[in-house]
ROTINU-215254 format. One record per atom (N, C-alpha, C, O): residue in one letter; x, y, z. Coordinates in steps of 0.1 Angstrom, whole numbers, plus 5000, padded with zeros to 4 digits. Example, Ala and Ser with C-alpha at 12.3 -4.5 7.8 and 13.67 -1.06 7.14 Angstrom:
# ROTINU-215254
A513249435078A512349555078A513249675078A514249675085S512849785071S513749895071S512950005079S513450115080
This chain:
# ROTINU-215254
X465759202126X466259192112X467759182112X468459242120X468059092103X469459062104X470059202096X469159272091X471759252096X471959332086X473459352088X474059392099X474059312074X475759282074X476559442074X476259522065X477559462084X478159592080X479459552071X479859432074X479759582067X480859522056X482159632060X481659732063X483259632061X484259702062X485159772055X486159732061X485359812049X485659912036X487460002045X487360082054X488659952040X489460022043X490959992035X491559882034X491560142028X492460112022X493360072034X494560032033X494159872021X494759752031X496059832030X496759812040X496559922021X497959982023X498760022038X499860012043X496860102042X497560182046X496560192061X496360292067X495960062065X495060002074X495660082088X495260162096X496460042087X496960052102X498360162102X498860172113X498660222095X499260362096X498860482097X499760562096X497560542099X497060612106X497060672118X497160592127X496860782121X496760852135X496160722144X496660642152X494660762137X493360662142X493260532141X492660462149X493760482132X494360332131X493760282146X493860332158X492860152139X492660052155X493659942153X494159922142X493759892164X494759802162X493859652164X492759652170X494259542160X493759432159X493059402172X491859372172X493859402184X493359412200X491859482197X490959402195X491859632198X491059672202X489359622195X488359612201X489659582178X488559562170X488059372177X486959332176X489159312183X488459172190X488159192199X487459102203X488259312207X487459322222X486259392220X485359402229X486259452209X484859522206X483959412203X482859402208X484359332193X483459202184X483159122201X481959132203X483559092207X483958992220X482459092223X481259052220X482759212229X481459292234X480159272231X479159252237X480459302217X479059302208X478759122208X477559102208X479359042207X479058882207X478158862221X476958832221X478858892232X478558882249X477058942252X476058912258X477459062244X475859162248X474659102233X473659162230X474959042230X473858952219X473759032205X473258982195X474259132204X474259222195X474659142179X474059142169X475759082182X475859072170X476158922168X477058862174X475458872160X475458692154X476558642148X476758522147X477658742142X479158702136X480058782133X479858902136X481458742125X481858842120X483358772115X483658662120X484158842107X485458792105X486058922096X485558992087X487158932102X488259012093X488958912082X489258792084X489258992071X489458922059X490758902056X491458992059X491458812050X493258802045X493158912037X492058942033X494358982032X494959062020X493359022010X492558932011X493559132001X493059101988X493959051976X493759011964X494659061983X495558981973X495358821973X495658771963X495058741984X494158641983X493558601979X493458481978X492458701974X491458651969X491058591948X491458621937X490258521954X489958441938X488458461934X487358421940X488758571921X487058561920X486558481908X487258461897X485458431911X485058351903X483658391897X482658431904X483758341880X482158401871X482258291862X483158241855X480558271864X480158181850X479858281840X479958391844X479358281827X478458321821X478658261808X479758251804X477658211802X477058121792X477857951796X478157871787X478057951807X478257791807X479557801810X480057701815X480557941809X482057901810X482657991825X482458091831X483457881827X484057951841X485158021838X485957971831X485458151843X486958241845X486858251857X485858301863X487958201861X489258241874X489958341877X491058351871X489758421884X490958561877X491558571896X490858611906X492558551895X493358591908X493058751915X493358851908X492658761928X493058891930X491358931930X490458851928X491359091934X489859161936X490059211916X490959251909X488559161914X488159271901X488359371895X488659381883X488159481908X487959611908X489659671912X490359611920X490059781906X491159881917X490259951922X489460011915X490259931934X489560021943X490660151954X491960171953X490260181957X490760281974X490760191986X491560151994X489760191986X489260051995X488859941992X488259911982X489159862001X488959692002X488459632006X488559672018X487659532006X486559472013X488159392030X489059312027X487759452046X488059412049X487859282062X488559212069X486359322061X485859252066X484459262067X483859342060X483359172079X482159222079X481959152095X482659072101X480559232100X479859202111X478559152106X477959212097X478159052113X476559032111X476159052121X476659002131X474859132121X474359182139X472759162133X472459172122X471859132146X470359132143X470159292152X470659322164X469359362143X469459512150X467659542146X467259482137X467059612152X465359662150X464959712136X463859682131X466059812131X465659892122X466959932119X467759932128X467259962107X468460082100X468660162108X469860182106X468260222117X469060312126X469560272133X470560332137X469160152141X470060072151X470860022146X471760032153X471159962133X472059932126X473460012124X474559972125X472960152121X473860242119X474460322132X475560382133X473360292141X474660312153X475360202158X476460212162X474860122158X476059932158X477259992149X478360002154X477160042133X478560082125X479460172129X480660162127X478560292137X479160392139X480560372151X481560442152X480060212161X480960172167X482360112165X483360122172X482260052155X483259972144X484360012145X484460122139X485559972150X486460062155X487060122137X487460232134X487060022130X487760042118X487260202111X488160282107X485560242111X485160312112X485760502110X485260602105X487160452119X487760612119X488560602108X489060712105X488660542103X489960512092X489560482080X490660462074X488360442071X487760332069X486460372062X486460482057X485460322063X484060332060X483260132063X483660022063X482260202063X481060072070X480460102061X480260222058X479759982052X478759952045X477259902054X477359812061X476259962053X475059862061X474459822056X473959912049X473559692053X472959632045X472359542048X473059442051X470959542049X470159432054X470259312046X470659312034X469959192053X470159072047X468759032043X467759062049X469058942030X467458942024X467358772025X468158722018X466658702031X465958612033X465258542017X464358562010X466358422017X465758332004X464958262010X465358232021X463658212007X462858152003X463458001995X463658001983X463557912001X464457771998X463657672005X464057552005
């Protein structure tokens, strides 16, 4: 079963921590997990200050620059890994270097029917 970890970390303040990973260490981990079959993808995300969210509703589109929400944390990225079960999943998260600083979302991916 496939299942996306999502990466959750205030961008202020990403990398000023004790624990802080540094970019090195989170590509040699992905590199690992790629090599040893574990995981099917993944990408670290630009600022959220990049981002453009986009909504229809009743026919009309709004554009609104930037994340929706003020959050603490930021969407900063995700892993996609094919793992057995939710617990294999959550120890795949628990490796995530971002993890010490941070938080991991786990969430199975749901299969459209198309």
């Amino acid at each position: 079963m496939k299942y996306v970890c999502l990466v959750y970390a205030d961008e202020q303040d990403q990398h000023g921590q004790p624990d802080s990973p540094e970019d090195a260490e989170c590509h040699a981990f992905s590199q690992g997990q790629l090599e040893a079959g574990r995981m099917v993808g993944g990408q670290a995300l630009q600022p959220v200050a990049t981002a453009t969210t986009v909504r229809v509703r009743a026919g009309e589109v709004s554009i609104t620059d930037g994340p929706f929400a003020e959050t603490r944390e930021q969407l900063a990225g995700f892993y996609l890994i094919e793992a057995r079960d939710l617990n294999e999943a959550i120890r795949f998260a628990q490796q995530i270097p971002p993890a010490r600083v941070g938080s991991i979302e786990v969430r199975p991916v749901r299969d459209l029917d198309t």
